[in-house]
C-alpha positions, -999 to +999 in steps of 0.1 A: -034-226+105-036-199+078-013-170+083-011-139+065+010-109+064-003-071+049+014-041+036+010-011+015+028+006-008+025+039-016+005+056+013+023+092+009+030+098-032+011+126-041+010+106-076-006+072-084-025+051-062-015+030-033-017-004-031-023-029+000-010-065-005-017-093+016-005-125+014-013-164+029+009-196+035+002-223+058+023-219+092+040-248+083+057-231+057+069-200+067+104-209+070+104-217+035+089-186+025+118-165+044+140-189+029+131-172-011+151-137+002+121-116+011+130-089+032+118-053+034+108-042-001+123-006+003+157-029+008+156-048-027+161-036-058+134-031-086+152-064-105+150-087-071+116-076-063+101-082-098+114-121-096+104-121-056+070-110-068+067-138-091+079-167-067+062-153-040+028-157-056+039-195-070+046-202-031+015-188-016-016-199-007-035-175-016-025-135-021-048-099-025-039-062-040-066-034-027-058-005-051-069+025-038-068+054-067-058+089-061-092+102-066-107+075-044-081+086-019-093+123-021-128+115-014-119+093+011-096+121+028-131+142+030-146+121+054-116+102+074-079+101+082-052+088+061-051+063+087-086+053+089-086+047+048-054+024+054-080+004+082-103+005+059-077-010+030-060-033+051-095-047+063-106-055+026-076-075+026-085-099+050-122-102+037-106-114+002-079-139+022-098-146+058-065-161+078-066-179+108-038-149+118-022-117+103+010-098+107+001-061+097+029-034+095+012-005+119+004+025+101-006+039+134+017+050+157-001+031+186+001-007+168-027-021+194-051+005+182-044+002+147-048-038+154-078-026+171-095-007+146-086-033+115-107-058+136-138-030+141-139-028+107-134-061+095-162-071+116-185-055+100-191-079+070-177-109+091-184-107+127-172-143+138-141-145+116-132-109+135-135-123+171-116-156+163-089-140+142-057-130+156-037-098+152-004-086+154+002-053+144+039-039+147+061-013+132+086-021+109+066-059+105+082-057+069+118-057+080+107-091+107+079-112+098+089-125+063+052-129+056+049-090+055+080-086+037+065-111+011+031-085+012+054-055+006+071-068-020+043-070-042+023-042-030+055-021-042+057-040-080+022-032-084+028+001-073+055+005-095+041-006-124+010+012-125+030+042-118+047+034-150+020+029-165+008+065-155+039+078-170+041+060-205+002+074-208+012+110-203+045+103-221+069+123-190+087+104-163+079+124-135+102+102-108+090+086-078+056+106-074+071+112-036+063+150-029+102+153-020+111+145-050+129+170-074+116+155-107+083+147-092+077+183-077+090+199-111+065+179-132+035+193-112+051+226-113+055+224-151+018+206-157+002+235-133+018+258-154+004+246-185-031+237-177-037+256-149-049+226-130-037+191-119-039+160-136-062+129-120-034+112-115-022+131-088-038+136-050-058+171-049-058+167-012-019+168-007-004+199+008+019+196-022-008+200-046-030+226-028+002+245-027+010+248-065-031+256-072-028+287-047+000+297-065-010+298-096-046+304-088-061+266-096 
């Protein structure tokens, strides 16, 4: 049996993209794969992740990244919920790994619905492999299942480096790209200042950037 384990990284920056990772091993070896140090991304530090991320893909079957782009995520954000774009991300996952069974960290805060809605939409384009498949959907399936931890870990390297990338083009480092965060929200402050608009690197549709627009009449 194939099983796979799907996370994001980088559902609320209001810079850079997020990123969905999935990964797949055979059941048999899932020990094995706990047994490399994955644990919850958010846990490891940015040297341990970047060798994680390259064993992890050596010891897999099979693995996925679904980028999802800030502007992609505005326009998406026009027609559905945040939550309904990370059903629609998590679902692409599957299509490009089709597991026998997945471990999904719930973005939703009813897991059996968010289980529930990953399978509507993955049966869209693959109708049997939707009824067979089976879901688990939990919160905090990062910090338990070492599949998803393995998912997280290199959702959150590709995260980080194409927020890196992000901030050697525009030549500022603009910190985490979290709207709570000092450097982040003085960079947007200083950019908004300048231009009188927002950069597309950044999410229009984030209260954070709507607010610094009214302000300054963007």
């Amino acid at each position: 049996m194939k099983i796979a384990g799907i996370d994001e990284a980088g559902k609320g920056p209001v810079i850079g993209p997020m990123c969905i990772a999935g990964v797949m091993v055979d059941e048999t070896r899932i020990n094995s794969l706990k047994n490399l140090g994955v644990a919850d991304s958010k846990k490891i530090s940015p040297r341990k992740r970047a060798e994680l991320d390259n064993k992890i893909k050596k010891y897999t079957d099979d693995y996925f990244i679904f980028e999802i782009a800030p502007e992609q995520i505005d326009e998406l954000r026009n027609i559905m919920s945040m939550n309904d774009i990370m059903v629609l991300g998590f679902s692409r996952v599957l299509e490009n790994l089709n597991p026998d069974m997945v471990y999904v960290d719930s973005a939703d805060v009813k897991p059996e619905r968010f289980a529930n809605n990953i399978r509507g939409e993955y049966s869209k384009n693959n109708k049997k492999a939707a009824e067979n498949i089976k879901i688990i959907s939990e919160h905090d399936a990062d910090a338990v299942y070492p599949v998803v931890s393995a998912a997280s870990i290199i959702a959150k390297v590709r995260r980080d480096e194409l927020v890196n990338n992000i901030k050697k083009d525009i030549g500022v480092d603009f910190g985490s790209g979290y709207p709570s965060d000092p450097k982040t929200k003085q960079f947007l402050a200083d950019w908004v200042r300048e231009h009188g608009s927002l950069p597309e690197v950044v999410r229009h549709t984030w209260k954070t950037a709507q607010k610094l627009l009214d302000k300054n009449g963007g």
